[in-house]
N, C-alpha and C positions, 0 to 999 in steps of 0.2 A: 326473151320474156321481159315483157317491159314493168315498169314497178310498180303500177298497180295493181297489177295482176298477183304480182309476189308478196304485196302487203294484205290483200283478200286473201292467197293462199297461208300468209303467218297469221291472218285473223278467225278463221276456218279452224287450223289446228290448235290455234289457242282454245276457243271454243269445244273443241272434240277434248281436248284436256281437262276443260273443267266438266265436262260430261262426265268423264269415265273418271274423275273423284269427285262425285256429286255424293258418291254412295259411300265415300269413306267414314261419313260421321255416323252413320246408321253400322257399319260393321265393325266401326270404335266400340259403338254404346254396346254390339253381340258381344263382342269380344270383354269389355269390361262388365256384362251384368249374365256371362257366360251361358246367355237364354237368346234365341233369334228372336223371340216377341210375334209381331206382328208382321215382319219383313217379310214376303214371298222369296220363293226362289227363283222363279219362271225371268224377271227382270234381270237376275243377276245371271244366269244360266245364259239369256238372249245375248247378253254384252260382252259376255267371252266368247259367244259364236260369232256376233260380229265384229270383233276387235279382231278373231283372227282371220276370217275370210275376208275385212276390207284390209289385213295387211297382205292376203295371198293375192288381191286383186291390183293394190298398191305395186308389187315385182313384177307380174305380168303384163301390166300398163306401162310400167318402166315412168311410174311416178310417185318417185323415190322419197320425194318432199312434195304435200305431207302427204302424204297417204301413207306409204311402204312407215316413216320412221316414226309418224303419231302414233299409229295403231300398232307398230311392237312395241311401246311403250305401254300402249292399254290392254293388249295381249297378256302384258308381265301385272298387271296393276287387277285384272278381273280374274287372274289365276289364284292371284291372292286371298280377291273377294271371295273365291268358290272353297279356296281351303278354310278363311277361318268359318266360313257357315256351316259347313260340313261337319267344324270338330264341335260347333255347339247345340245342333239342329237335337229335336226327338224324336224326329221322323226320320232316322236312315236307311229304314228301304227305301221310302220315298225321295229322295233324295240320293243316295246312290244308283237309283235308275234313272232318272232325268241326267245328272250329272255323266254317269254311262253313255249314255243317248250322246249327248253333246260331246263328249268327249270323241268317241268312234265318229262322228262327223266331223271333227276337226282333225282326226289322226289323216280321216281317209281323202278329206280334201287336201291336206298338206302334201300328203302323198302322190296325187293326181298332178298337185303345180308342178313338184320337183323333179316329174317321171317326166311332165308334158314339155317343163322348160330347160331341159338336158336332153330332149330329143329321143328318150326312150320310148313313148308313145307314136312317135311318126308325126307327131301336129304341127303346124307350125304357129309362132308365138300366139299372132291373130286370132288364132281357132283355142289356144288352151285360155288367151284373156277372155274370149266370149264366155266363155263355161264357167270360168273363175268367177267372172261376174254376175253371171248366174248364176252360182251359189252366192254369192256374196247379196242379192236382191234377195233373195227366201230369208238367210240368217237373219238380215241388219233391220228385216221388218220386225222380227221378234223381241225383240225390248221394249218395241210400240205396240203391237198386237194383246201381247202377253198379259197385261194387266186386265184387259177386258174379262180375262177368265173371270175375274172377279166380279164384273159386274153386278152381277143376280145378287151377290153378298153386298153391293153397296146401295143395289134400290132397296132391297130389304129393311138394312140398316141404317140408311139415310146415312152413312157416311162414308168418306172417301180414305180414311186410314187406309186399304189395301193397298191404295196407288202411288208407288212412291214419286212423289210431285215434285221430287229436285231431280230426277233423273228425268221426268219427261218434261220438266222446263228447259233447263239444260241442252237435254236432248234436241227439241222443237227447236230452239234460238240456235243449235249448233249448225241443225238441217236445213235452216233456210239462210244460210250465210255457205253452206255447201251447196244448195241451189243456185246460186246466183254462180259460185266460183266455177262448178260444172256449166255452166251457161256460158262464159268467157273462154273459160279453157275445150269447149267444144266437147263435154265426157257428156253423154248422152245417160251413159249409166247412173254416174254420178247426179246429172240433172234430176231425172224423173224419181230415181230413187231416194233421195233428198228431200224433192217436195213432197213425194208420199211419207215420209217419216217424218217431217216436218207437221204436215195436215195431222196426222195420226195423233203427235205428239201435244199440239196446242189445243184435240178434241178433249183429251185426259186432262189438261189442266181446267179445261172449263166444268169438266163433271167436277174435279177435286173441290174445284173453287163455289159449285154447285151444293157439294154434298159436302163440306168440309168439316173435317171432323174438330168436336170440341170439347173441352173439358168438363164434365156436369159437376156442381159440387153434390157433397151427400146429402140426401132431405131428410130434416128431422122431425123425429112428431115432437109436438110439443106439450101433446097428452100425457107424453113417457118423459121421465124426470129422474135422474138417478141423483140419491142422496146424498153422492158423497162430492157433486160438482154443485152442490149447493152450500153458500156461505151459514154457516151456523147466526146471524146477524143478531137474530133474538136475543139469543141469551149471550152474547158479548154486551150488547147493551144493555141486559138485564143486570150485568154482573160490575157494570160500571155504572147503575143504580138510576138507570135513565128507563122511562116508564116510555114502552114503545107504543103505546096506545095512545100517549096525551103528543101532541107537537111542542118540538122545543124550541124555544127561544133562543135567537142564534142572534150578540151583539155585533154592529156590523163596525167592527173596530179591528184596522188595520196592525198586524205584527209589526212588532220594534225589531230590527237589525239584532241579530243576537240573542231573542228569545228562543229558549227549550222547551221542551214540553220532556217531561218528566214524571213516571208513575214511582207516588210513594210510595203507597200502598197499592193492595189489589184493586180497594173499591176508592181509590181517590188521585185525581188529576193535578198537575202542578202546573204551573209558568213559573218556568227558572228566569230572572231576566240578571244578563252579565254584563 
């Protein structure tokens, strides 16, 4: 393996690293404001299926770096992400069955590599990587596919909140730097699967960036006036004996260093000068 081959393959899994904590800050903010908000699950659900079928596809391929050791890295990191959704979600049937779903698909494909690459099945390696990677193209499209669920909710609402836009930047920038590495390194799967997730990825940030959501501030009428956000002005100046009706005389002489202002009374103003 020559080195640049090996510094694409350490720039690839740098990449897939900040992918899979793209979503750490969005499951910070669940976890500290103990509500999911606006975050889907479908994105997060996709990234634990593909974290772990591109690492069952990583041991089969017998490519150990990165594939095999990024992706149990992001296997352990999107197990995380699904438990703390889970304890703050308020949808948990819905959410226990998608998570179900995924879960028995990753039991039952784990189960497939370990039977296939111990020789319990009759395969040999070749025929169990074909299939691995055939699973591994369905899962790793779904973190890209996924968000489209939404669509109809964001031409509706002219906004792109559902999408979460750091995982499919992230995502796009990772896939096509995994394109190119699959291109050198001769992984056909890797190749084409890469540019499709990649395309997918860089379509979602142009709607995000299309439809981008933003802050509105509150609109007030300015008909409706509550009394108690209004300064009393009148009668402080009526009561410091100044007629608000007539304009006053204001001398345009500059304060001395050291002058006070001082009430002696209620209805009389002073200039203390020290």
């Amino acid at each position: 393996m020559n080195l640049g081959l090996t510094v694409l393959k350490a720039l690839a899994s740098s990449c897939s690293v900040v992918m899979i904590l793209s979503s750490a800050p969005s499951l910070y903010n669940i976890h500290k404001r103990h509500d999911t908000g606006d975050v889907s699950l479908f994105p997060l659900v996709g990234l634990w299926l593909n974290c772990v079928m591109v690492m069952l596809y990583g041991w089969t391929s017998g490519s150990y770096f990165p594939l095999f050791s990024t992706y149990v890295f992001g296997t352990i990191i999107s197990t995380v992400y699904i438990g703390v959704y889970f304890r703050w979600t308020k949808a948990r049937t819905y959410a226990t069955k998608v998570i179900g779903i995924a879960l028995m698909a990753n039991v039952l494909g784990s189960v497939y590599v370990v039977l296939g690459m111990t020789g319990v099945t009759g395969q040999s390696t070749s025929q169990v990587e074909l299939i691995a990677g055939n699973m591994m193209t369905v899962t790793c499209l779904l973190p890209y596919v996924a968000p489209f669920e939404t669509i109809k909710t964001v031409l509706k609402t002219r906004s792109g909140a559902s999408i979460p836009f750091g995982m499919c930047l992230a995502g796009a920038t990772s896939n096509l730097i995994w394109t190119i590495e699959g291109l050198f390194s001769n992984d056909m799967f890797i190749l084409f699967l890469s540019a499709a997730c990649s395309t997918l990825g860089f379509i979602q940030v142009a709607l995000y960036l299309i439809f981008r959501p933003s802050t509105k501030l509150p609109i007030v009428d300015a008909s409706v006036t509550d009394s108690k956000l209004v300064l009393p002005m009148k009668d402080a100046l009526t009561k410091l004996g100044i007629d608000v009706c007539r304009p006053t005389a204001v001398g345009l002489i500059p304060p001395r260093c050291g002058d006070k202002i001082a009430i002696v009374a209620p209805d009389t103003v002073e200039v203390l000068c020290l």
